[in-house]
Phi, psi and omega in degrees: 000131174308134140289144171276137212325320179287336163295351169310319196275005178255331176355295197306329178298304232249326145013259200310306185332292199287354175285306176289352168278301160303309174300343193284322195264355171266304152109039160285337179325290214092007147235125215335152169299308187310319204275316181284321157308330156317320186263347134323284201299336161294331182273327191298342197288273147014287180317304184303292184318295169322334187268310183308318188282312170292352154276329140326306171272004157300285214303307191294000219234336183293144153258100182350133198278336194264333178274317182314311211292289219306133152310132179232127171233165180240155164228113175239123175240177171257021178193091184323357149241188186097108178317335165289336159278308225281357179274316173301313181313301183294004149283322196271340162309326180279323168279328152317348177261336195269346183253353146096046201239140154270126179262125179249107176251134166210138177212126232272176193252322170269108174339292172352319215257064180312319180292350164266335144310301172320318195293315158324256196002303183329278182292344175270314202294337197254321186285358183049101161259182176306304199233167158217128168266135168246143159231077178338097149324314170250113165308299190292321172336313207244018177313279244282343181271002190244308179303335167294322175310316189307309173348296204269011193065039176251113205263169170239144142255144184258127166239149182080291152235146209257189186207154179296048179219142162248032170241030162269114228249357138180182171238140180258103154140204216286160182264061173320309185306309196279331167257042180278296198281020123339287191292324182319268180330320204270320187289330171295306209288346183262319207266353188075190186253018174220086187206170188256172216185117147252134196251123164230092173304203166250246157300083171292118169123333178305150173284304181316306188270002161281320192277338161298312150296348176270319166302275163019286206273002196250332182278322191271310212300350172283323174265089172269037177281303205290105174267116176285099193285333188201135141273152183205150186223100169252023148099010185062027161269130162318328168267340176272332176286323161318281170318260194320344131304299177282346151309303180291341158318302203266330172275314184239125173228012168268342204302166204246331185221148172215169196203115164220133213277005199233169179309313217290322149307325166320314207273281175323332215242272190321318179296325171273317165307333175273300176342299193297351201067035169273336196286148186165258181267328123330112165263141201248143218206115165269198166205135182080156174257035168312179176282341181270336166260356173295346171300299158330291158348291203274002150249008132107026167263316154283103202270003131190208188180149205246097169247155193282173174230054166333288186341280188273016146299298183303329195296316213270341193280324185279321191279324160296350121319323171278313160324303158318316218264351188263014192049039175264158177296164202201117146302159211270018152210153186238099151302117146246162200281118164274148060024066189278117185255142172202153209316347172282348177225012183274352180283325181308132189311338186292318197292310210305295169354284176307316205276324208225045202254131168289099199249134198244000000 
């Protein structure tokens, strides 16, 4: 009987078969009959398998038509906890499921540590994604590795914080200088104009957080009553802004205001003024909503806080990435908005939003 075409690629198999099939019927091997039927039935075997296993390692190695598709952004931020990333995270997850983009979020484990940002950059710029969102550590630090994307056509959006290059194609988040000079305006109208003032920043040198002290130090600078006695930067650690507080507490012990511009300072800086018996009577202008100053809040030791829009950071930050990655045109800044919320406005549903965002 003809064999048929597809049985061709086995010949060489069916061979050796038909070989042991004459010695078996000659008795010519030299080898037991039994042993030679075994060794039939394995070449006849041999083939099926092979044939199976390479359709198998075919069938694996396709990549679905619809994942070929998918858009890839990188999100490099600066700090991989904290309900204020972790809010951002959950915003660009949600617009990465409605644009049909795989989101890669990486972040150095230290705000501090720019040079583990540079090192991100690095390696995302060599998987070449579509797009990259950055929220710089350094303004200056993280220019010359963010102006290397262009080489490859790889467009930024800068978030949060913005970076020294100009081939970042718009920025996304809060208008810090103005809302430094927020925190400004709301610390004057409690403490008047002839009073002392301490600042507990983050990061010197982050952009976000020169224009919020610079929004600040430019709004009290109108009142030449008002002295600002001390800035202190603790690097977005909680425990180092605690210490550099009650130092600073200990030192100026007239001061009237205190101001801290970031959660994580908040969170350290609120913790000492209450420790010390300072709430109060320090009146303290926050930044961000942990749960640890809405607490402070409602017992009248933080007296409001300038809160932020994570949420439509991540969002807006992934949909202007994708624009970008279609080579569509971006106004070169996308505002989101802040809030100084205090115990007379923290019940309205626009604030509850803010105050109160689900986060996991």
């Amino acid at each position: 009987m003809r064999r048929m075409p597809a049985q061709q690629a086995f010949r060489v198999d069916d061979c050796k078969v038909r070989d042991l099939d004459q010695a078996v019927h000659r008795g010519r091997s030299g080898i037991p009959p039994s042993k030679l039927r075994r060794m039939r039935q394995v070449f006849r075997t041999v083939p099926l398998l092979f044939a199976m296993a390479l359709l198998v390692s075919c069938t694996s190695s396709v990549t679905p038509q619809h994942e070929r598709n998918v858009m890839v952004i990188d999100m490099i931020v600066k700090l991989d906890r904290g309900d204020y990333w972790r809010t951002i995270r959950m915003g660009a997850e949600v617009a990465a499921k409605e644009y049909n983009v795989q989101l890669n979020y990486m972040a150095p484990s230290n705000e501090n540590d720019y040079r583990d940002q540079i090192a991100l950059m690095e390696e995302s710029i060599a998987r070449r994604p579509d797009a990259i969102i950055l929220s710089a550590s350094d303004y200056e630090a993280l220019g010359q590795v963010t102006d290397r994307s262009s080489y490859y056509d790889i467009p930024v959006i800068s978030m949060d914080s913005e970076v020294a290059s100009t081939k970042v194609k718009t920025y996304v988040g809060t208008n810090n200088y103005e809302a430094g000079q927020k925190a400004a305006e709301r610390l004057v109208q409690l403490i008047g104009k002839n009073s002392q003032v301490g600042i507990v920043n983050f990061v010197k040198g982050a952009r976000n957080a020169d224009q919020r002290e610079e929004g600040f130090l430019d709004y009290v600078a109108r009142f030449p009553g008002i002295e600002v006695v001390d800035i202190q930067y603790c690097g977005s650690d909680e425990e180092l802004a605690y210490r550099l507080t009650k130092e600073m507490l200990a030192k100026y012990p007239g001061i009237d205001g205190l101001v801290s511009l970031s959660a994580e300072s908040s969170i350290g800086a609120g913790r000492a003024v209450s420790d010390l018996g300072y709430g109060g009577v320090v009146k303290m202008i926050t930044f961000d909503n942990p749960p640890e100053m809405l607490e402070l809040m409602q017992e009248e030791k933080v007296q409001a806080m300038v809160v932020q829009n994570p949420f439509n950071n991540g969002y807006l930050a992934v949909a202007a990435a994708v624009q970008a990655a279609r080579g569509e045109k971006l106004e070169d800044r996308i505002p989101t908005d802040t809030k100084l919320i205090d115990l007379d406005n923290m019940l309205w549903p626009e604030h509850q939003k803010l105050l109160f965002p689900f986060v996991q």
